[in-house]
C-alpha positions, -999 to +999 in steps of 0.1 A: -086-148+178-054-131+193-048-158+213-053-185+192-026-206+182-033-206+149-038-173+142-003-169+150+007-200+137-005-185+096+001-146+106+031-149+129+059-148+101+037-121+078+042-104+110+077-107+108+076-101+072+060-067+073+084-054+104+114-062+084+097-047+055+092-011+076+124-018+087+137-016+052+118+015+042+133+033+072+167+024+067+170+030+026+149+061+028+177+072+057+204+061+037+194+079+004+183+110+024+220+113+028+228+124-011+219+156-028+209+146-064+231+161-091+201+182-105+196+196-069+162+194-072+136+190-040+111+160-033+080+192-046+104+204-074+109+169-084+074+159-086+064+196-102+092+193-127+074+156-143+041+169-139+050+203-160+068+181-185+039+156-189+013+189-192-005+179-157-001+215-145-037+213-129-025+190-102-014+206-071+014+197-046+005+203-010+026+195+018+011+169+044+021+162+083+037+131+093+069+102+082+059+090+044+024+098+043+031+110+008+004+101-013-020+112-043-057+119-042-070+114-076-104+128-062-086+166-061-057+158-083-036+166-054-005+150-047+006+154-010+043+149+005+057+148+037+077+176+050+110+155+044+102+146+009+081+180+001+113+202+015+144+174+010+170+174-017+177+143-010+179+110-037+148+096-013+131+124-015+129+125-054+124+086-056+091+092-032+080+120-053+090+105-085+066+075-070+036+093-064+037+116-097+034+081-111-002+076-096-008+106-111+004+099-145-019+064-142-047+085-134-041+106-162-037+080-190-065+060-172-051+030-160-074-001-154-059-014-121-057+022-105-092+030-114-103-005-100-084+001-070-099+035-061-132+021-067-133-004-042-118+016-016-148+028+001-162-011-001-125-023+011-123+001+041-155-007+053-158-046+049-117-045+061-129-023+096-162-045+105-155-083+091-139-091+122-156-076+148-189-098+126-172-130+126-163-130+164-200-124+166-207-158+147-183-172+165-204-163+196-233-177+177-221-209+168-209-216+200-242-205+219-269-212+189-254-238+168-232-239+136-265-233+114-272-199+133-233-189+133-218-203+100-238-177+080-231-148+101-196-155+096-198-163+061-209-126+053-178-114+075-157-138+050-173-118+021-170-085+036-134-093+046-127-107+011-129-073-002-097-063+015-078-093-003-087-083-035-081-048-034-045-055-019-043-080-049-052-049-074-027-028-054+004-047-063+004-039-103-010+000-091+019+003-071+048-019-087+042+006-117+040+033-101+074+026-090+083+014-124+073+047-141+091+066-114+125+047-117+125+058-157+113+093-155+138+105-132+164+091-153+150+107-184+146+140-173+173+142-162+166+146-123+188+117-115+217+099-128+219+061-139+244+063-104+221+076-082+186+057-096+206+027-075+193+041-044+164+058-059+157+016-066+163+006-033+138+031-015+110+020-036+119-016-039+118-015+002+082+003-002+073-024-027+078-052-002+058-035+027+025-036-003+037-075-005+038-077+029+003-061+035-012-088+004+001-114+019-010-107+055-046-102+040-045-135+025-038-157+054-061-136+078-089-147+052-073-185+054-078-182+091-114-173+089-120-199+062-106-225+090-119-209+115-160-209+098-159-249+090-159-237+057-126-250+052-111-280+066-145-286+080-141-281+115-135-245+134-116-262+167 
């Protein structure tokens, strides 16, 4: 597969794509990590300040090794930040935290497309970490045994796989409004200025296009292994 042409023929500009989009997040997050908000307020105070306001004083805030592995767990109600966006007073810092108090907030008022999401993530991660290595096995099959022994093989790696697509298609609304919810609130509470929500915009807008990145990816791996199965275009050389 690596060294097929066409695999880098569909993926090779999603690959370009997604390092410019990592690219982006590291740059605007380093460029907003620059300014102190008005309100002074730290990525943890940020995110404790919306949940108090919003009454969602059972979730905790924990801080969590590594570079933007912020995140929320809506199995704990625990929302973890990275030590720069836990400890920084910086406009990135509240725009991350702002973000993920928005999952929260979704989780709270039960919204559809979050509750999808985390439903399929067990099914996702595991259809996501063995379609591939089940379709190279069909491949193997096909070539060795026939396209009648192989096809099917790698028809249930196209299914399993095809579970990664779709929640990476559900993640798009769950994290646009995330984003959406975060942009508002940090405005209305006063946290951030109308000023400084510009680059507040600009961190999460960069995020955004790394989950676009990621769908899009996803889509034209599962082309590939459509093309690749006969089952579309009706050949697999």
């Amino acid at each position: 597969m690596f060294f097929d042409p066409l695999y880098f023929l569909l993926l090779g500009p999603v690959m370009l794509l997604a390092a410019f989009a990592q690219f982006r997040v590291k740059s605007t997050f380093a460029a907003a990590a620059k300014y102190r908000p008005m309100s002074g307020l730290s990525g943890a105070e940020t995110a404790q300040r919306i949940l108090d306001v919003n009454g969602m004083r059972e979730i905790k805030i924990e801080q969590v090794q590594g570079t933007l592995t912020d995140h929320y767990d809506p199995r704990s109600k625990t929302l973890r930040l990275s030590p720069q966006v836990y400890s920084g007073r910086s406009l990135a810092a509240v725009g991350i935290a702002a973000h993920e108090v928005g999952h929260a907030l979704q989780d709270k008022k039960g919204y559809a497309p979050l509750k999808l999401r985390n439903g399929l993530v067990p099914l996702a991660s595991i259809g996501t970490n063995f379609s591939i290595g089940v379709f190279m096995i069909g491949m193997l099959l096909a070539a060795f045994a026939g396209m009648s022994i192989g096809q099917p093989v790698m028809l249930v790696a196209i299914l399993m796989f095809s579970l990664g697509v779709v929640f990476q298609l559900i993640n798009l609304p769950v994290e646009f409004n995330a984003s959406n919810r975060a942009k508002r609130i940090v405005v209305e509470e006063g946290i951030a200025t109308i000023e400084e929500r510009r680059a507040i915009d600009k961190v999460l807008n960069a995020a955004a296009l790394t989950y676009v990145a990621a769908t899009i990816s996803a889509i034209m791996t599962l082309l590939y292994l459509l093309i690749r199965s006969g089952l579309l275009g009706g050949s697999r050389d």
